[in-house]
Every structure is written in structure tokens, then in C-alpha cells.
N, C-alpha and C positions, 0 to 999 in steps of 0.2 A: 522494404521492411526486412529487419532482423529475421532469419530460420533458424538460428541455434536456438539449444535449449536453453533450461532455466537454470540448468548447473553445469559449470566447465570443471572437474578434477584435476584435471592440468593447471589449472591457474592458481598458482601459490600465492599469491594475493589476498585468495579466498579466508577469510577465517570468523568465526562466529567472534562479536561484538554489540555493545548496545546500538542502537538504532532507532529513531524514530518512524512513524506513520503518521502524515497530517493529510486530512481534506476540507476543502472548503467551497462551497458554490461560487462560482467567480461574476462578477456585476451585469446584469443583464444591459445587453444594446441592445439597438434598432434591429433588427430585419437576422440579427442572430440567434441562432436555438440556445437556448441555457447548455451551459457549460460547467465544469468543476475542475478544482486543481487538486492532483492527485501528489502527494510529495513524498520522496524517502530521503530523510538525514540521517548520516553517519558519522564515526568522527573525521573520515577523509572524502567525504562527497557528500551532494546533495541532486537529486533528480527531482525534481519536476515534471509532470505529462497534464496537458491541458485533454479532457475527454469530454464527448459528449455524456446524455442519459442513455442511452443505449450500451454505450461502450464502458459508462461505469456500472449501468448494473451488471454485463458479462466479467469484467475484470473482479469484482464484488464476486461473484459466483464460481468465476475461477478458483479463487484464493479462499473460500468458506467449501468446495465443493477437496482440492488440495490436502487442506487441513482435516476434514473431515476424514479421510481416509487411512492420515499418519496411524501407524499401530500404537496400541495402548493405549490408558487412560488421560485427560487432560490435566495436565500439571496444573498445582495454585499458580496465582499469578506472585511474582518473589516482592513487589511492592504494590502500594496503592490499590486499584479494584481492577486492574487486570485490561481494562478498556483503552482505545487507541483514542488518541487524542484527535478533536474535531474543531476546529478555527472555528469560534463564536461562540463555542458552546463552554459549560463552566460544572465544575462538579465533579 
């Protein structure tokens, strides 16, 4: 597994752009723990991570626990109601 961090300076690649956040629970099998698909789109990639419930609620807590601590107040959202989009849901 990866050790670097979550921000490389070096990499001029880097640049802020839209992006999405999709998750979705993925079809329960036989003899397998529930699982969910974790996705990020951009306009030049897309990632995928299949996780357990364990390892999404830590990554959920990473990135609410992250944010929580950015200085300042939280910006409006610039469209719609601010909310990441969730596969199956509507609204």
C-alpha cells in the first residue's frame, strides 16, 4: 500500500477543477460482507475503490474529521444544495 501523502507540490499536474463524488452499495453475494463503491470523476480520470463497512466508515471520518478542521467559515455551496451525489438516490 501507498505511504505518501495526500498532497504531492511537486506535481504540476495538480490543479483545482470540478470533480465529482459518487457512492453506491454494491449487490450483495454469497458468503461476502457488503461492500460499497467509492468513486472520484474528473475531467481526466476516474477512480474507483471497492471498500468494506469498516473501511468506509473510517475513510467517511477521515475526510468529515479533514474538512472539519480547514480554517474559516464554510463556503455556500456555488450550485444546487451543496450535497455529493449518491447512486440510487434522487433529490
Amino acid at each position: 500500500m501507498p505511504t505518501m501523502g495526500a498532497y504531492d507540490p511537486e506535481n504540476t499536474l495538480l490543479a483545482e477543477g470540478p470533480a465529482a463524488l459518487a457512492t453506491t452499495p454494491l449487490p450483495p453475494q454469497p458468503g461476502v460482507a457488503p461492500r460499497m463503491a467509492v468513486t472520484i470523476r474528473t475531467s481526466s480520470a476516474t477512480l474507483t475503490v471497492i471498500l468494506d463497512k469498516r473501511s468506509g466508515l473510517a475513510w467517511g471520518e477521515q475526510v468529515s474529521d479533514t474538512a472539519r478542521n480547514l480554517p474559516g467559515p464554510v463556503p455556500p455551496a456555488p450550485h444546487g444544495n451543496g450535497r455529493l451525489h449518491v447512486a440510487g438516490e434522487h433529490g
